[in-house]
Residue, then its C-alpha position, 0 to 999 in steps of 0.5 A: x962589117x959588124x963584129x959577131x957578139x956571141x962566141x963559143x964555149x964548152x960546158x964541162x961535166x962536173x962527174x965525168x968526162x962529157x962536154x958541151x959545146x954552145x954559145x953565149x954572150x959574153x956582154x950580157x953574161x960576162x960571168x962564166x955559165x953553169x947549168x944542169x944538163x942531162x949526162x949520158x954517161x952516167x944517165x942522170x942530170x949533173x951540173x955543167x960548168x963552163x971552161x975556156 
């Protein structure tokens, strides 16, 4: 049976409180994420980063 090679992480708003929950791997990126996503609580786009 094989090992699954994608795990879950939560992407935290760097201005308020909401989180995102996704998947990545971590052998192609072993660094931690960072992205731009929409926040609904304060309706606009913040960065997102990712925390374990």
């Amino acid at each position: 049976m094989a090992k699954k090679g994608r795990i879950q992480v939560k992407l935290r708003s760097t201005e308020s409180a909401y989180m995102y929950v996704t998947t990545k791997n971590p052998k192609k990126t072993p660094a931690r994420m960072e992205l731009r996503k929409y926040d609904p609580m304060l309706k606009r786009h913040v960065q997102f980063k990712e925390e374990k």
